[in-house]
C-alpha positions as CSV (number, residue, x, y, z in Angstrom):
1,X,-5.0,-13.5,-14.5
2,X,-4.6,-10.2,-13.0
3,X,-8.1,-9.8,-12.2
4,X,-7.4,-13.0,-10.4
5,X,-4.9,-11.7,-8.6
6,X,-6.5,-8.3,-7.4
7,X,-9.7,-10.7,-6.4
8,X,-6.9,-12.8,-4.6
9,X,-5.5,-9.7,-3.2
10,X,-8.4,-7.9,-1.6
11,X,-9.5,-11.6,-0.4
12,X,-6.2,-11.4,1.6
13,X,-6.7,-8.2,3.3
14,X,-10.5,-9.0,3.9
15,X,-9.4,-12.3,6.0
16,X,-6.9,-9.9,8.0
17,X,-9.6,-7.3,8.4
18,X,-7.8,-4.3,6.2
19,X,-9.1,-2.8,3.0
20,X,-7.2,-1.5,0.1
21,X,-7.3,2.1,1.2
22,X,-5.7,0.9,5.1
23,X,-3.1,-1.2,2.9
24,X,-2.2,2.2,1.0
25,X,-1.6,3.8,4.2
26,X,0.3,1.3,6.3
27,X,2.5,1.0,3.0
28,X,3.1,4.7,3.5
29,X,4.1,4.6,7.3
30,X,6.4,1.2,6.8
31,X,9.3,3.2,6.8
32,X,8.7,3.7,10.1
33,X,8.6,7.6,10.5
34,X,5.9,9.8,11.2
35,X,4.1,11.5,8.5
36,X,1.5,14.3,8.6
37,X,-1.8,13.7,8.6
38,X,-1.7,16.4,5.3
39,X,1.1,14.5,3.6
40,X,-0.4,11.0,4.2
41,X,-3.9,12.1,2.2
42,X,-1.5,13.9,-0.6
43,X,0.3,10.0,-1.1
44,X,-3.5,8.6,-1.2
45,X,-5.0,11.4,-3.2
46,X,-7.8,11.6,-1.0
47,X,-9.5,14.4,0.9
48,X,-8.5,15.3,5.0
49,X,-11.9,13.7,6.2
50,X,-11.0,10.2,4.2
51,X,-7.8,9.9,6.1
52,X,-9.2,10.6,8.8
53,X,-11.6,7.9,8.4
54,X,-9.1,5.7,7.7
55,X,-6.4,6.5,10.5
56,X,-9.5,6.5,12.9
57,X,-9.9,2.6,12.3
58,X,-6.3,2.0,12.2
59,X,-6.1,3.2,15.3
60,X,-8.8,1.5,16.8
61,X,-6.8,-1.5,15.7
62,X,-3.3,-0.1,17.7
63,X,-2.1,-0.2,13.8
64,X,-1.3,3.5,14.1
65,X,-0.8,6.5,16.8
66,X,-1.5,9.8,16.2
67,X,1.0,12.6,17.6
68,X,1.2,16.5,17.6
69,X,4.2,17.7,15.5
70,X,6.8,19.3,18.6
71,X,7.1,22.1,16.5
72,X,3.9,23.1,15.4
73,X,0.9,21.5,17.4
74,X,-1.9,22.0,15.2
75,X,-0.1,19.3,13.0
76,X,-0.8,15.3,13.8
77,X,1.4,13.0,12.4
78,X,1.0,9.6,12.3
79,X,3.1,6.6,12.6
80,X,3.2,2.6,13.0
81,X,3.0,1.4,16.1
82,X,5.2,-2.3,17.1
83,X,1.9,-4.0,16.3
84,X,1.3,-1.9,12.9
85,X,5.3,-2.7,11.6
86,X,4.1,-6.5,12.5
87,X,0.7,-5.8,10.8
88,X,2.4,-4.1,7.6
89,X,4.9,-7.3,7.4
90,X,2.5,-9.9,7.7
91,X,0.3,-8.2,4.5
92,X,3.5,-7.8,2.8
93,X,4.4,-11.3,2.9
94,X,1.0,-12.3,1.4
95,X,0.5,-10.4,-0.7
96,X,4.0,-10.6,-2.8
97,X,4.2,-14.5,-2.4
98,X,4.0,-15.2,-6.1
99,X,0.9,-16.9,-7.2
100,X,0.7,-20.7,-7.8
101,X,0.1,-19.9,-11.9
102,X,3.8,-17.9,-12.0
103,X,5.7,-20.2,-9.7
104,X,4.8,-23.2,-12.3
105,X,7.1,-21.3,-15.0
106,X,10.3,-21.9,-16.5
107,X,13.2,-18.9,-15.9
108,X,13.1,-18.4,-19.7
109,X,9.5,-17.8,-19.9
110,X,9.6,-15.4,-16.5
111,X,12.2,-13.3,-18.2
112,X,9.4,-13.1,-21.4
113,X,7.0,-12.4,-19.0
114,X,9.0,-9.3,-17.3
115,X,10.3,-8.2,-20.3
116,X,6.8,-7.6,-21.9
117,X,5.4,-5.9,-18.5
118,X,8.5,-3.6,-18.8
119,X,8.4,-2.4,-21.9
120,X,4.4,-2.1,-21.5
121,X,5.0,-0.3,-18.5
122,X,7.6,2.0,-20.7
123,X,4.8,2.5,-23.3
124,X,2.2,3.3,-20.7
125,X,4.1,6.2,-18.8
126,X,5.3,7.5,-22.7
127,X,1.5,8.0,-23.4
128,X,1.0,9.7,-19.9
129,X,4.1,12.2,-20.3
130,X,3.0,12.7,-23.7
131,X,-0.8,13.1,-23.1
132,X,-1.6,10.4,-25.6
């Protein structure tokens, strides 16, 4: 099922011409403040020439602007532009809508459901903490 859904996923962003890495960084921008280029590859774990890449077709989509920082010039920021906060609300209505599979559930057996991918979660972030 979840393979399903990442397929589904990327299929969504395909038909709106965005890849996974462009969805990371719009999600990073929709607060709606500028963030340094710098602080923007740190979120994505990516190298300075990758988010560059990335902002560069952004751009060329008036997702995104780029502007100097007023107090130190040799730093660009970044931010959403009225058609990238439209953009970033569009994908975000996709991609949450809940699939067909989960909306076909009773409430008790959603609350199963969430319970087990909570306490999974839990176990999975134990084992990383605890280098297990």
């Amino acid at each position: 099922m979840f393979q399903k859904q990442f397929r589904g996923a990327a299929s969504k962003l395909s038909e709106i011409g965005l890849t996974p890495g462009h969805l990371k960084v719009l999600m990073l921008l929709s607060s709606g403040e500028a963030m340094p280029m710098g602080s923007l590859a740190q979120g994505l774990a990516c190298d300075a020439s990758t988010m560059t890449w990335l902002v560069d077709r952004l751009e060329e989509r008036g997702l995104v602007e780029r502007k100097m920082l007023a107090s130190d010039r040799r730093v660009k920021t970044v931010v959403l532009t009225s058609r990238g906060l439209k953009k970033t609300a569009e994908v975000k209505k996709r991609l949450y809508k809940p699939p067909a599979e989960l909306l076909d559930l009773d409430e008790e057996t959603l609350e199963v459901l969430r319970d087990a991918f909570a306490a999974d979660a839990h176990d999975s972030v134990e084992k990383v903490s605890t280098g297990r």
